[in-house]
C-alpha positions as a Markdown table, in Angstrom:
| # | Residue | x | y | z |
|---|---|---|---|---|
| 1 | Unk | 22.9 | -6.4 | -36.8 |
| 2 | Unk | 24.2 | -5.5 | -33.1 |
| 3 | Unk | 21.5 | -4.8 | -30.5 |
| 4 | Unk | 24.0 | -2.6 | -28.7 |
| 5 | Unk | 23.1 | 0.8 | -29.1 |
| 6 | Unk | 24.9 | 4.2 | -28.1 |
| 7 | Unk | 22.4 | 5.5 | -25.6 |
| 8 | Unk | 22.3 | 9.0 | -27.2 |
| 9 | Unk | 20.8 | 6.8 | -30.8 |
| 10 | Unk | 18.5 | 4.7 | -27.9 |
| 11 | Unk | 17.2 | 8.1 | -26.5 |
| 12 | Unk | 16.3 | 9.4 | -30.1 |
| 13 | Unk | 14.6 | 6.4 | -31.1 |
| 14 | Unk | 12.8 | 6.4 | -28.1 |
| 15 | Unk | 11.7 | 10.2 | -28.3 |
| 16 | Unk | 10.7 | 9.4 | -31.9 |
| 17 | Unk | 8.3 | 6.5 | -31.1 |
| 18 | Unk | 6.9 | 9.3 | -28.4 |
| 19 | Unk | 6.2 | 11.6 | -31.0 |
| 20 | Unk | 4.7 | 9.2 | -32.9 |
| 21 | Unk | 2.6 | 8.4 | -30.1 |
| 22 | Unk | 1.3 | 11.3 | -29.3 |
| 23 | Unk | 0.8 | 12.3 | -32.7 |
| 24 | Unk | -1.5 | 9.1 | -33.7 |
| 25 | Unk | -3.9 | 10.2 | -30.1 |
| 26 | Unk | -3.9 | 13.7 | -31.6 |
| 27 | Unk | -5.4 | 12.3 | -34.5 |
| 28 | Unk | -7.5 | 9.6 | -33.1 |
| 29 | Unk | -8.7 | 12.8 | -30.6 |
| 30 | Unk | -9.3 | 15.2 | -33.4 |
| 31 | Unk | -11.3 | 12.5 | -35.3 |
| 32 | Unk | -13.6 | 11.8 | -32.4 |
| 33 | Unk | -14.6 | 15.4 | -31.8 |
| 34 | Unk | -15.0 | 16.0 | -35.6 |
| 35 | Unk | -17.4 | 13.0 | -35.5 |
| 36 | Unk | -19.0 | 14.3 | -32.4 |
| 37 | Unk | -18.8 | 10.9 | -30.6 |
| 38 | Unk | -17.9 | 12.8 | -26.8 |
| 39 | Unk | -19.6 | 9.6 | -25.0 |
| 40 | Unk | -16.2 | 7.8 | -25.8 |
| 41 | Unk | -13.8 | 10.3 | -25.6 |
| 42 | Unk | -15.5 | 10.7 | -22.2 |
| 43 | Unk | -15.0 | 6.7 | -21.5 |
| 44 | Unk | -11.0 | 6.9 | -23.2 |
| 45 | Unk | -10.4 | 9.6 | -20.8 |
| 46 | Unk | -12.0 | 7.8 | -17.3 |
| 47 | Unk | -9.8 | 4.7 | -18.5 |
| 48 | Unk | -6.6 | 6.7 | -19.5 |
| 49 | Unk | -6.7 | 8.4 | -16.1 |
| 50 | Unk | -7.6 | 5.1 | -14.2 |
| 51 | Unk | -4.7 | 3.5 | -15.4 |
| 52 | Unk | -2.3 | 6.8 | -14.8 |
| 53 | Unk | -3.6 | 6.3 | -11.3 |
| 54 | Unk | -2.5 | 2.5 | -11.3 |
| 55 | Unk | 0.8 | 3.4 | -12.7 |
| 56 | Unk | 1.1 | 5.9 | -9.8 |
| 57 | Unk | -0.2 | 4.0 | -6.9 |
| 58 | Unk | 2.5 | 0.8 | -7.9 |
| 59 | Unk | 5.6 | 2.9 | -8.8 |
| 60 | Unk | 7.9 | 3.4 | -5.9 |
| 61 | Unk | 8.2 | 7.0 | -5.4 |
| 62 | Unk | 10.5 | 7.0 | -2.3 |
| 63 | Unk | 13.5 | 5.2 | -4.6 |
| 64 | Unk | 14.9 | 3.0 | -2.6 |
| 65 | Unk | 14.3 | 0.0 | -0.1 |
| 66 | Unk | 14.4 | 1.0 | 3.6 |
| 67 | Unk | 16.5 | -1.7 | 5.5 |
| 68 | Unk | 15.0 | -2.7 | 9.0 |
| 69 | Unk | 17.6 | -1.5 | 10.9 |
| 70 | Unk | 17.5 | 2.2 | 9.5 |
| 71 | Unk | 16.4 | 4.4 | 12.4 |
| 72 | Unk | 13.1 | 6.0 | 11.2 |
| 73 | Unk | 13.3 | 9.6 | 11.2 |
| 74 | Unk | 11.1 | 11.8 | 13.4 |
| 75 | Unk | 7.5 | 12.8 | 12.5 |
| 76 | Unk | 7.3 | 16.5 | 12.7 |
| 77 | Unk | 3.6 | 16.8 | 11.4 |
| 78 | Unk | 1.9 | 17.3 | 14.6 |
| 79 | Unk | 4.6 | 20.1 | 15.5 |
| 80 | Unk | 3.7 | 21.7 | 12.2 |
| 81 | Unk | -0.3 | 22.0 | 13.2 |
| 82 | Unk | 0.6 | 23.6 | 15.9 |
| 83 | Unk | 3.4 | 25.7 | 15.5 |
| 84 | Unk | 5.7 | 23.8 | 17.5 |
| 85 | Unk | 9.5 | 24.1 | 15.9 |
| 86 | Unk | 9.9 | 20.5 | 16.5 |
| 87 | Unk | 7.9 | 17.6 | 18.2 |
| 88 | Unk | 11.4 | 16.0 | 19.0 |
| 89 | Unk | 13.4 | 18.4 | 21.6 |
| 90 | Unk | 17.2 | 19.6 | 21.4 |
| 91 | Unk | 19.1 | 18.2 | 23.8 |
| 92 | Unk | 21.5 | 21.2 | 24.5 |
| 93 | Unk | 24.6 | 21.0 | 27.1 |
| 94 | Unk | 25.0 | 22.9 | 29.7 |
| 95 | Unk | 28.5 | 23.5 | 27.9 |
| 96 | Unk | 27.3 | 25.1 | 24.8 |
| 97 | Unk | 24.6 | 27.0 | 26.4 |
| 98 | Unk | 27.2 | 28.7 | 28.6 |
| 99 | Unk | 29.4 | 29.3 | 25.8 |
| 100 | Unk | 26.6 | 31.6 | 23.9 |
| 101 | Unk | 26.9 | 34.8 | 25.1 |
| 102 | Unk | 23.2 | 36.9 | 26.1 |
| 103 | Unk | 22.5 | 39.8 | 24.6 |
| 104 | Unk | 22.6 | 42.8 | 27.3 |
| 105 | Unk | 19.1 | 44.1 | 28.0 |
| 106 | Unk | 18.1 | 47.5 | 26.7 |
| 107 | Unk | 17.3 | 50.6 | 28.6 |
| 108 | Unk | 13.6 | 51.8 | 28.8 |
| 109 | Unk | 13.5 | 55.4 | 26.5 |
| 110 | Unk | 12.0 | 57.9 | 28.2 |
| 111 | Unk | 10.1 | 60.9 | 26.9 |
């Protein structure tokens, strides 16, 4: 038998052991509150979300492995406290700032 499988059948065999899964913790969950035994549903549940907590802390969110020589980007969190567009300024020419026209000012209305 080949161990090569089409990843469409490796996706459905691996969405069928989920089900079953999650259906075997249904039952064992179901059996526990029928049984009224809540002082280890209550410990199952601290260790369940202790290691969903592990499993978060050690996976590597960001994707990818930053290189040393990658320029970090700017950090814009103390601009957003304070209202500030940006903590790094725009350098703007003198060129381009010429080039944008001014809006005319407007006349006062009088009553």
């Amino acid at each position: 038998m080949s161990r090569n499988v089409s990843t469409a059948q490796g996706r459905k065999n691996r969405r069928k052991i989920t089900y079953l899964w999650v259906a075997a913790l249904v039952i064992v969950i179901v059996t526990l509150l029928a049984l009224e035994q809540t002082a280890l549903l209550y410990v199952l549940a601290t260790v369940g979300l202790t290691i969903l907590l592990v499993i978060v802390a050690m996976a590597d969110l960001s994707g990818s492995q930053r290189s040393m020589g990658e320029a970090v980007p700017a950090d814009d969190a103390a601009a957003l406290g304070t209202g500030i567009s940006s903590a790094v300024p725009q350098a703007t020419t003198t060129a381009s700032a010429a080039a944008t026209p001014r809006p005319a000012p407007r006349a006062s209305k009088r009553r």
